[in-house]
C-alpha positions in Angstrom: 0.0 0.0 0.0 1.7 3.5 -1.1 1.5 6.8 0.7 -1.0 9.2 -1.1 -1.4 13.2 -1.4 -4.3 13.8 1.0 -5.9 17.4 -0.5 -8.5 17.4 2.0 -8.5 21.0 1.4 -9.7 21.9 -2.2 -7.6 24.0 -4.0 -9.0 27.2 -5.1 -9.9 26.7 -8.8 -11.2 30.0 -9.9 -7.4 31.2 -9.8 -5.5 28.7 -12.0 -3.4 29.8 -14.6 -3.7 28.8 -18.4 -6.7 28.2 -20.8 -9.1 25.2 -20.9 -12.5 24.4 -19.7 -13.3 25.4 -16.3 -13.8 22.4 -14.0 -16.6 21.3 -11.8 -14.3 18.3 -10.3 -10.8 17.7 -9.3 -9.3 14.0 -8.8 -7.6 13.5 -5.5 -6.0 10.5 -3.8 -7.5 9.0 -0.6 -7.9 5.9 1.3 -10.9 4.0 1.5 -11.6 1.1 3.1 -10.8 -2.5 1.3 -13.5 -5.6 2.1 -11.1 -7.5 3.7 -10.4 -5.9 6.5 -14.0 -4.1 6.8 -15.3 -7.6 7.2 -12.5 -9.2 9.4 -13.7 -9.6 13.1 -10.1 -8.8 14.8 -9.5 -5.4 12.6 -6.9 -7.0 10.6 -5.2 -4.4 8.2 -5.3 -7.3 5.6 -4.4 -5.1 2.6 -1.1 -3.5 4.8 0.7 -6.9 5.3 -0.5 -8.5 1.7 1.0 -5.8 0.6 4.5 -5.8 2.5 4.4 -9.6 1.5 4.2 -8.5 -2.4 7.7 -7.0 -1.7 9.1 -10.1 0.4 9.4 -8.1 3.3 8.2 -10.7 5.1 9.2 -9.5 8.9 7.9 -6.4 8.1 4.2 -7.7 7.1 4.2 -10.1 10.1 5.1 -7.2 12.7 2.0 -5.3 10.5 -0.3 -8.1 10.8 0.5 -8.6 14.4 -0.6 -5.1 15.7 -3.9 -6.0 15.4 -3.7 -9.9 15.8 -0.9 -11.7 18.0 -1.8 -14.6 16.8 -1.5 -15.3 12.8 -0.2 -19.3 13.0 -3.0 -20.5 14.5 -5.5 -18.0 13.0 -4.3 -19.1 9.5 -5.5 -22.5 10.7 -8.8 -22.1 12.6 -10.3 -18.6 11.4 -13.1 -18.9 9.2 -11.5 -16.4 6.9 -14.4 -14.2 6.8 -12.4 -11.5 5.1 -12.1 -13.6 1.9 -16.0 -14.4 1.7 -16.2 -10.7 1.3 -13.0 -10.1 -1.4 -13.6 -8.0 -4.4 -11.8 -10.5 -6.3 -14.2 -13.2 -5.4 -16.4 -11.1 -7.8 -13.5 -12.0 -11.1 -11.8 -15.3 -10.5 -11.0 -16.7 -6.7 -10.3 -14.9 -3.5 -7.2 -14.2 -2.5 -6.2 -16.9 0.2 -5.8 -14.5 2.6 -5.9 -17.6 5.3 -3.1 -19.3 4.3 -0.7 -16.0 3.5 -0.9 -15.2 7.0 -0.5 -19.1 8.1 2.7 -18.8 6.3 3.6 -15.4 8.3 2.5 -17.1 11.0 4.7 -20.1 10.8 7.9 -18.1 9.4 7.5 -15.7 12.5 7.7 -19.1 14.5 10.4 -20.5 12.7 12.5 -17.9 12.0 12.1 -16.4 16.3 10.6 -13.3 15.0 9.5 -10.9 18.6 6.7 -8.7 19.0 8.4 -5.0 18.9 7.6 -1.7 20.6 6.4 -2.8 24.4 5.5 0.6 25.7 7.0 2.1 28.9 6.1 0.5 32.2 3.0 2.6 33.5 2.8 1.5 37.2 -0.7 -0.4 36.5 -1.9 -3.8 36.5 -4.3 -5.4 34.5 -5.9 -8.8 35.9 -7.4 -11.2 33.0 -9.7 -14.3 34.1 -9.1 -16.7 31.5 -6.7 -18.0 28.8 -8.3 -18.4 25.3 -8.1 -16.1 22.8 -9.8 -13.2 23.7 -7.9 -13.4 27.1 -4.2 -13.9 25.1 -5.4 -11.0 23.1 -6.5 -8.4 25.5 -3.4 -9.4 27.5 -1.3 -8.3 24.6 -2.5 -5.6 23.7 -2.7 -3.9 27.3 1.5 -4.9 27.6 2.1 -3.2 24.5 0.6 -0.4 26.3 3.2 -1.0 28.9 1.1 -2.0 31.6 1.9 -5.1 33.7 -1.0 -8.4 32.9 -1.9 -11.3 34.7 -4.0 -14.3 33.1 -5.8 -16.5 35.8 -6.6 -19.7 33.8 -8.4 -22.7 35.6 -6.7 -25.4 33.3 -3.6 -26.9 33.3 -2.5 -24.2 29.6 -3.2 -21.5 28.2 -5.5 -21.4 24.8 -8.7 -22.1 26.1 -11.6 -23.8 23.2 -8.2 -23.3 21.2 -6.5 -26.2 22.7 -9.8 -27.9 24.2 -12.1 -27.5 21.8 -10.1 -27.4 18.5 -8.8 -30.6 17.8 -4.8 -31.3 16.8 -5.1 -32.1 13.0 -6.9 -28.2 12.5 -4.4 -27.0 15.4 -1.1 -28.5 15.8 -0.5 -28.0 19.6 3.1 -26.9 19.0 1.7 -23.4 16.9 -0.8 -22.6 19.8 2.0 -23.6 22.8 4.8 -21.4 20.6 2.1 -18.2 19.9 1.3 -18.3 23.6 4.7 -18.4 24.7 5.6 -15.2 22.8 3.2 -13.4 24.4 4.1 -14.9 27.4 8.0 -13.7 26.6 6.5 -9.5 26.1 6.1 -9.7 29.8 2.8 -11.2 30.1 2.4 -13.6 33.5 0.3 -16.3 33.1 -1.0 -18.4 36.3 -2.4 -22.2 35.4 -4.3 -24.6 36.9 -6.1 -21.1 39.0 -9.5 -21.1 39.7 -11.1 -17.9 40.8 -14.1 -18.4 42.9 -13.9 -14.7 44.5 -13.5 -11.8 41.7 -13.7 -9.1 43.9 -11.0 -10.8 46.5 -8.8 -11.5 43.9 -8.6 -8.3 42.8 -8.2 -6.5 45.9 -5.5 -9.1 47.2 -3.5 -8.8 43.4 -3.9 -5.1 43.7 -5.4 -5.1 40.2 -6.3 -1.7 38.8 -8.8 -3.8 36.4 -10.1 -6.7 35.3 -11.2 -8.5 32.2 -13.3 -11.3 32.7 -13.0 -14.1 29.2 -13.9 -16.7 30.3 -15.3 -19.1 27.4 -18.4 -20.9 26.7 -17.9 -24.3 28.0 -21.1 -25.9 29.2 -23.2 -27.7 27.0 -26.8 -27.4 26.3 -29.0 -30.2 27.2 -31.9 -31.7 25.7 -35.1 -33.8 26.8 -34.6 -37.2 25.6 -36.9 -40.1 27.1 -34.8 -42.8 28.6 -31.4 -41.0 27.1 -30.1 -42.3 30.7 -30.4 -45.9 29.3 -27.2 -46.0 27.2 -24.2 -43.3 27.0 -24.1 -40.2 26.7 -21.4 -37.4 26.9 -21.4 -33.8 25.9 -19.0 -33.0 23.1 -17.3 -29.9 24.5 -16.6 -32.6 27.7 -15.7 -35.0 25.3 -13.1 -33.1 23.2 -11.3 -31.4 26.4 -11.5 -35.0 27.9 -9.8 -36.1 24.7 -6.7 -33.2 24.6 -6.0 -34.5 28.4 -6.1 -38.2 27.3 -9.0 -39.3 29.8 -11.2 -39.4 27.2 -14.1 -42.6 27.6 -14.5 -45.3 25.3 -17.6 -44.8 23.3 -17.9 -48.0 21.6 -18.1 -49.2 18.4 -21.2 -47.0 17.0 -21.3 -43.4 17.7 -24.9 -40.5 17.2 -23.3 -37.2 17.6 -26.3 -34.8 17.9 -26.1 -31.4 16.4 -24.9 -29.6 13.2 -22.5 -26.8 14.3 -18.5 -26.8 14.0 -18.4 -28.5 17.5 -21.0 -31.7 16.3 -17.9 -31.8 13.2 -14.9 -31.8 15.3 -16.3 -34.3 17.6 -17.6 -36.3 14.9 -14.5 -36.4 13.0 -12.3 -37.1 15.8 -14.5 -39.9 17.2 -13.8 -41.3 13.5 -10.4 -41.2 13.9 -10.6 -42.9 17.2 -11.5 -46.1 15.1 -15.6 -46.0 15.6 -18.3 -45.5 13.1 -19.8 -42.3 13.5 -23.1 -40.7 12.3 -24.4 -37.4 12.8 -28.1 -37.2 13.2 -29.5 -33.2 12.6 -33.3 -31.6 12.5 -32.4 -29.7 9.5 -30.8 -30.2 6.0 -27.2 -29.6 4.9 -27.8 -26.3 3.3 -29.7 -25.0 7.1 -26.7 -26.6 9.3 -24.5 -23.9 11.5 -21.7 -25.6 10.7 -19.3 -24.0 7.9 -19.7 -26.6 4.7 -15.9 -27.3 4.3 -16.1 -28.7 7.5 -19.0 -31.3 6.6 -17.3 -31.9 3.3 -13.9 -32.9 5.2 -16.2 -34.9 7.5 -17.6 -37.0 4.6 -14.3 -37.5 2.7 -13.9 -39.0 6.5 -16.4 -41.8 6.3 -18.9 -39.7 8.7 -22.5 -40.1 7.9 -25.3 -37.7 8.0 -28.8 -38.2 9.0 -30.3 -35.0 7.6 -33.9 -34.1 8.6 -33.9 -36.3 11.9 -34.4 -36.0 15.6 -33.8 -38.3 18.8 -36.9 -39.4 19.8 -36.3 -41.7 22.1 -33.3 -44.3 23.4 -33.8 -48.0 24.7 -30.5 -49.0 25.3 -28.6 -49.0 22.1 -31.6 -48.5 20.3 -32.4 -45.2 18.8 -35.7 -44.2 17.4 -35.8 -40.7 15.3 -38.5 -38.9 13.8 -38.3 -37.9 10.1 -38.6 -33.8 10.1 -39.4 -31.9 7.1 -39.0 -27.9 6.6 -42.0 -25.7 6.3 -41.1 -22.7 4.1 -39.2 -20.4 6.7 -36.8 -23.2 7.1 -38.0 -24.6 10.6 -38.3 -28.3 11.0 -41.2 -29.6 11.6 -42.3 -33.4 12.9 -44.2 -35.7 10.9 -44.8 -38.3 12.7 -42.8 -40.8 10.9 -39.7 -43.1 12.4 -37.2 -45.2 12.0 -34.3 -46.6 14.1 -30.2 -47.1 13.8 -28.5 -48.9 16.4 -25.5 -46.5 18.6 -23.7 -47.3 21.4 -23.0 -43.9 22.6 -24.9 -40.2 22.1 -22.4 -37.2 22.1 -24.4 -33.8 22.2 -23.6 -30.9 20.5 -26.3 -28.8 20.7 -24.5 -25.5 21.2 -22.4 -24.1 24.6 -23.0 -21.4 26.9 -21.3 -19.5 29.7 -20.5 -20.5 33.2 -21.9 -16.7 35.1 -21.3 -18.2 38.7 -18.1 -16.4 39.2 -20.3 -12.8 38.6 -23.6 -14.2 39.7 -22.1 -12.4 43.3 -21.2 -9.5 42.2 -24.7 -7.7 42.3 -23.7 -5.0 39.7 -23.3 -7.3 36.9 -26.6 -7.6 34.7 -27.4 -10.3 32.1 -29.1 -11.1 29.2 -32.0 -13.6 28.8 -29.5 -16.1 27.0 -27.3 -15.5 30.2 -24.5 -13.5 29.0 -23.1 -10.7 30.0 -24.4 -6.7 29.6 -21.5 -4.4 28.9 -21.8 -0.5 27.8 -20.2 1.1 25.0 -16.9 0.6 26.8 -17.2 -3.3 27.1 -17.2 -2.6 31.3 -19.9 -4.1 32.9 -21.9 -2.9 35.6 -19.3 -2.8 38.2 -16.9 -0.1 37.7 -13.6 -1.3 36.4 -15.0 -4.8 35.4 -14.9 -5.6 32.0 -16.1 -8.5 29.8 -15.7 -10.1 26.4 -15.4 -13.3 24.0 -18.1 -16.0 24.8 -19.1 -13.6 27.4 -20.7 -11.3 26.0 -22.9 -11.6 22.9 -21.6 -12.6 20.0 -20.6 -15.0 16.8 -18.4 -17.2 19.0 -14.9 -18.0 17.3 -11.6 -17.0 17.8 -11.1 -14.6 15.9 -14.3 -12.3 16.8 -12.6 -13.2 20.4 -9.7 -12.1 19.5 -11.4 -8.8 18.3 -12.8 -8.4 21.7 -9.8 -8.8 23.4 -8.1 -6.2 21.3 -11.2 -4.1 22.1 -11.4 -4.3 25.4 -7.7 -3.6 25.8 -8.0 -0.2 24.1 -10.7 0.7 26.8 -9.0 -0.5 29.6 -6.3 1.2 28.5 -8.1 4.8 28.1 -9.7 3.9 31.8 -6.5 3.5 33.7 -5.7 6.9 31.9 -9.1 8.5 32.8 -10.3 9.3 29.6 -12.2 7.4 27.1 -11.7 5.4 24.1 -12.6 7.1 20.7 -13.0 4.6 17.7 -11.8 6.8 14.9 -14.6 7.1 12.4 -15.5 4.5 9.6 -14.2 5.1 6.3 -16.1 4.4 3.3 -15.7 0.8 1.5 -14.8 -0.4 -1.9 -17.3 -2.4 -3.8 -16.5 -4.4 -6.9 -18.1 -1.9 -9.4 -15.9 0.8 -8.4 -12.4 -0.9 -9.7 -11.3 -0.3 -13.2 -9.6 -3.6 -13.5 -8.1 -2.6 -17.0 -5.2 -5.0 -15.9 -7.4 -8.0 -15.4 -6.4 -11.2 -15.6 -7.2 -14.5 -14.7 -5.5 -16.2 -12.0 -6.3 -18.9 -10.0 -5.9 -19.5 -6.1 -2.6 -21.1 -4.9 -4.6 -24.1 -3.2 -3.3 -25.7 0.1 -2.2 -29.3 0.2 -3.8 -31.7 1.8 -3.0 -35.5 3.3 -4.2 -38.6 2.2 -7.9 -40.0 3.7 -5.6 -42.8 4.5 -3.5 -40.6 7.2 -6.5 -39.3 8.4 -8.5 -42.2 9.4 -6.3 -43.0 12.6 -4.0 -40.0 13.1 -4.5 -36.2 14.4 -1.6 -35.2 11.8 -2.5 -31.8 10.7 -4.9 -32.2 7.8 -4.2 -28.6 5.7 -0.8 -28.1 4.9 0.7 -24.0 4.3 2.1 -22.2 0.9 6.0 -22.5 0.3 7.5 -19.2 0.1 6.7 -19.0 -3.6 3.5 -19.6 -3.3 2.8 -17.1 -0.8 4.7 -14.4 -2.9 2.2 -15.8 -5.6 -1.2 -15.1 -3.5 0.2 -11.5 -2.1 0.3 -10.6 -5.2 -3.4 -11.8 -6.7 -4.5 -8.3 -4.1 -6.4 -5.8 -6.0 -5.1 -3.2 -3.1 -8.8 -1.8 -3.0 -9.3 1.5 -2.4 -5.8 2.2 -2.1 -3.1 3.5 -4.5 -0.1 0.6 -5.1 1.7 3.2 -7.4 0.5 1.2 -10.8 1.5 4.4 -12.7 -2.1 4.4 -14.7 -2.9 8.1 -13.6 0.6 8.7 -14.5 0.0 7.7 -18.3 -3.7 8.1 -19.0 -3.5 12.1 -18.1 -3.8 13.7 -21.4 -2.3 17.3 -20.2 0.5 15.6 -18.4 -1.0 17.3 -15.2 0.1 14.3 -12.8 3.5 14.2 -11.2 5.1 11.2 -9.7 6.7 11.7 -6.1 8.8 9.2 -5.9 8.5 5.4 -4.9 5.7 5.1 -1.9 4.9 8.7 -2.0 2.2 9.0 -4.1 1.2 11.8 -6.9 -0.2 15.4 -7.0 -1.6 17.4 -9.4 -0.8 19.8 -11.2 -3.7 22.3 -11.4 -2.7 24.6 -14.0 -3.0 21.8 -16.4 -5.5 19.5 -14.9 -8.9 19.9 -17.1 -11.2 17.7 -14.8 -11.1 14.9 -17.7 -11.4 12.1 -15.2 -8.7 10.0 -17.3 -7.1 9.1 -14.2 -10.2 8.5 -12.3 -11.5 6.3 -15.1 -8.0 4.7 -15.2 -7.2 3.7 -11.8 -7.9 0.2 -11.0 -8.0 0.3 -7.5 -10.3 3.4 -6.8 -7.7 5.4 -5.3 -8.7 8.3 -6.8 -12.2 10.6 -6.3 -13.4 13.0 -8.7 -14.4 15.8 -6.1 -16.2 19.0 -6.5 -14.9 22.0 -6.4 -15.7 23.9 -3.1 -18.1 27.1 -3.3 
C-alpha cells in the first residue's frame, strides 16, 4: 500500500493559470476502506501486510499483521476467513487466500524467532485477565504493549482455552498454539495455570489489580429432553473433546450418534472417527440449514462420517435409537411428521450448542445479564461494576476466535483509556470499496494457490494436521493476486492516462499530486485507476 497526497483541502480553482475548460471536479488520492479488513472480526489491516508480503518483506508484514492480531499461525489455521468471503476479487476469478498468507507469516514468525516490537514504557498499573483463550491472550497483549503489567488467571492446566480444548490437533497442531502463547508470554505477560477464581472481587483486591477482564469461554453444553437417554451413554462433546486433549477421554464404543450440526458436532464427529468408531451425525435440519461451515461437513464425509439429515432423537432404549423424520416448512424450521425409524448407537455425544459458566459474577450484584445468560457491557465493554470488563463468549456474540480475538483487542483499548481516565474514541469509519468501483483494465485471470492436503488414509487413525501451508513461492504468488482496493499501489495508470501531463510522480511510496494549471477535470485518471484510489471531487463554493 503507497502513501497518497491527502488534499482534503480543495484548491482554489477559480485562480488557476492557463486556458481550458473550467472544471466542476478535481481528482484527489484517498484511502478507503478494502472488504477485507471491513469484514475481518479482529480489525486486521489485511491489505497493509499483503502488501508488504508483495515485496518479500516478510518481517515487516508479520510485525504489521500482528498489531492487530498476536496470533497469525494459528488464526491461518482455525479462522473462518471471513475476510475472503467478502474479497472484491471473489467477484473475477478466486479470492485471494488471505488464510493461508498469514498461516505462512505465522509459521515463518515461528520458525525464523521473530519478537513482538515496541512494548511501551512501564505505567505503574496492573491489569488482571480471568481466563486463557483467545480473547484473554489477546486483551493481554494488547494492554502490555501499552506498557502496563498483565496477569491471566486460567483454571486449566495451559493457556489457549476452546483453542487447545475445543479445537482438535489435526486443525491445530499444539506446537503453533503452545509457541504463539509463549511469545506473548516472553512480552512480559504472567500467566497463572491450573487457578480457579471463585472470588472476583478478592482476587482483585488481594492482586492489587487496577482492572479486570473477565473471558472466560463458553464451555457448558446445552442439554436436551430425551426419554430414557439415561439408558445408554451419553457425553457432551465440549466434555468429550477437552476430555480427549488430556487423554481421559471414555471409550464410546463401536457405534457413535453425535447430535447437532454446528463446527463442534464436526470436530467431535470427526475425531471420534479417527478414534477407530463408526460415526453418524443425526441433525433436524438439511445440509444447506446446518451452522456448521460446509468445508467442514465436506472434510467430515471424505472421513467416512454419515449424516442423518432431517432427523431427531426421539427416544433411546439402550442401544436402540428411534428418530423422527422432520421436514422444513417454508421459513426453514423443522417440523415433525410423525414418521420413524431406528439405527442402532452405542453412545450419544451432544452438541447442541455451549453457553457461559456466570457463577463467578452471579455475586457481584452489579453485573446484569441477558436472557441467553450472558453478560451486559456498555459502550466501553465494562460491565456494571466499575472497572470490570467483559468479552469473548461472554458477551454476545458470533463465538470463534477470531471475533474473540477482536474483543480482546477491544477491550484492551478501553482498559487502556480507563487506567488513563479518559475514554476510548474509535476513529470514524471510512467508506468501503465495492467491486463496481475498480477499473480492473489490468485483469487477468489467476487462480488461487490451493493448500495441500493428506491422504484420507493418514487421516483415518491420526491427528496429523490435515491442511498443509504455501512454500515461500507460493505465498509471494497469492500477495500478489490483491487488488489493493481502495488504495493506491503506485500502478502508474494516472501517470499515463493524463492527457495534459498534469500528474506528477513523487517518488517510490509517495504518491502523486496534481498539477492544477494543467488538470482539465477529464477524469482520465479516475477512469483509469484500478484500485479506486482516486475521487473525482467538486470543487468547493
Amino acid at each position: 500500500m503507497s502513501s497518497y497526497v491527502d488534499m482534503t483541502t480543495p484548491p482554489d480553482l477559480t485562480k488557476r493559470k492557463g486556458t481550458g475548460p473550467v472544471r466542476t471536479k478535481f481528482p484527489v488520492w484517498v484511502n478507503t476502506m478494502p472488504p477485507c479488513n471491513h469484514a475481518c472480526p479482529a480489525g486486521s489491516n489485511v491489505q497493509a501486510w499483503l502488501a508488504l508480503a508483495q515485496e518479500e518483506r516478510y518481517e515487516e508484514a508479520f510485525q504489521e499483521l500482528i498489531r492487530n492480531n498476536p496470533m497469525p499461525a494459528i488464526h491461518g489455521r482455525v479462522c473462518y476467513h471471513p475476510c475472503e468471503t467478502k474479497c472484491n476479487r471473489a467477484q473475477v476469478d478466486e479470492a485471494v487466500n488471505i488464510h493461508a498468507v498469514e498461516r505462512f507469516l505465522g509459521d515463518l514468525a515461528l520458525e525464523r524467532g521473530w519478537t513482538v516490537r515496541n512494548i511501551g514504557r512501564p505505567t505503574g498499573k496492573r491489569v488482571l485477565i480471568i481466563g486463557g483463550g483467545p480473547s484473554g491472550l489477546a486483551a493481554a497483549y494488547h494492554l502490555r504493549l501499552s506498557g502496563h503489567e498483565v496477569e491471566i488467571h486460567e483454571s486449566g492446566n495451559k493457556a489457549g482455552g476452546m483453542m487447545r480444548f475445543g479445537i482438535p490437533a489435526y486443525r491445530l497442531p499444539r506446537r503453533v498454539l503452545d509457541e504463539e502463547i509463549e511469545r506473548i508470554a516472553e512480552m512480559g505477560v504472567k500467566i497463572v495455570t491450573n487457578h480457579l477464581v471463585t472470588d472476583l472481587l478478592d482476587e482483585k483486591e488481594r492482586g492489587r489489580f487496577d482492572a479486570v477482564f473477565i473471558a472466560i469461554g463458553a464451555h457448558k453444553g446445552n442439554k436436551v429432553d430425551i426419554p430414557a437417554r439415561d439408558a445408554g451413554k451419553v457425553v457432551d462433546a465440549i466434555d468429550y473433546l477437552r476430555e480427549i486433549e488430556l487423554d481421559v477421554a471414555p471409550k464410546l464404543g463401536k457405534r457413535v450418534v453425535v447430535y447437532g450440526g454446528g463446527n463442534t458436532a464436526m470436530d467431535a464427529a470427526r475425531t471420534i472417527r479417527r478414534l477407530g468408531s463408526e460415526v453418524k451425525v443425526v441433525y433436524r435440519r438439511d445440509r444447506a440449514h446446518m451452522p456448521a461451515h460446509d468445508f467442514e461437513c465436506a472434510e467430515a464425509m471424505e472421513e467416512g462420517v454419515a449424516f442423518l439429515w432431517l432427523r431427531t432423537i426421539n427416544q433411546i432404549e439402550e442401544t436402540v435409537f428411534t428418530l423422527e423424520r422432520m421436514e422444513l416448512n417454508d421459513e426453514g424450521r423443522p417440523q415433525p411428521t410423525g414418521v420413524f425409524e431406528t439405527i442402532e448407537a452405542d453412545s450419544l455425544v451432544l452438541a447442541l450448542g455451549q453457553n457461559i459458566d456466570t457463577l463467578l459474577t452471579t455475586k457481584i450484584s452489579d453485573v446484569k445479564y441477558k436472557k441467553d445468560g450472558t453478560v451486559i457491557v456498555n459502550d466501553q465493554m465494562m460491565t456494571g461494576y466499575h472497572g470490570l470488563f467483559a468479552g469473548g463468549d461472554m458477551i454476545p456474540s458470533e463465538r470463534t476466535v477470531t471475533t474473540a480475538v477482536g474483543h480482546g483487542k477491544k477491550a484492551a483499548r478501553h482498559i487502556d483509556a480507563f487506567l488513563k481516565g479518559i475514554r476510548f474514541q474509535k476513529l470514524p469509519t471510512i467508506p468501503k470499496v465495492n467491486t463496481g468501483q475498480l477499473h480492473l483494465w489490468y485483469k487477468t485471470d489467476a487462480a488461487q494457490a490451493g493448500q495441500p492436503v493428506i491422504s484420507l488414509k493418514q487421516r483415518e487413525s491420526s491427528f496429523d494436521e490435515v491442511m498443509g501451508g504455501l512454500n515461500t513461492e507460493e505465498a509471494h504468488y497469492e500477495a500478489q493476486r490483491c487488488y489493493s482496493c481502495g488504495n493506491c499501489f503506485e500502478c502508474n495508470g494516472c501517470f499515463g492516462a493524463c492527457p495534459q501531463d498534469a500528474v506528477i510522480r513523487l517518488g517510490k511510496g509517495k504518491g502523486y499530486q496534481v498539477d492544477f494549471d494543467k488538470c482539465t477535470g477529464c477524469e482520465a485518471c479516475y477512469l483509469q485507476c484500478p484500485c479506486h484510489a482516486i475521487e473525482m471531487v467538486a470543487q468547493a463554493a
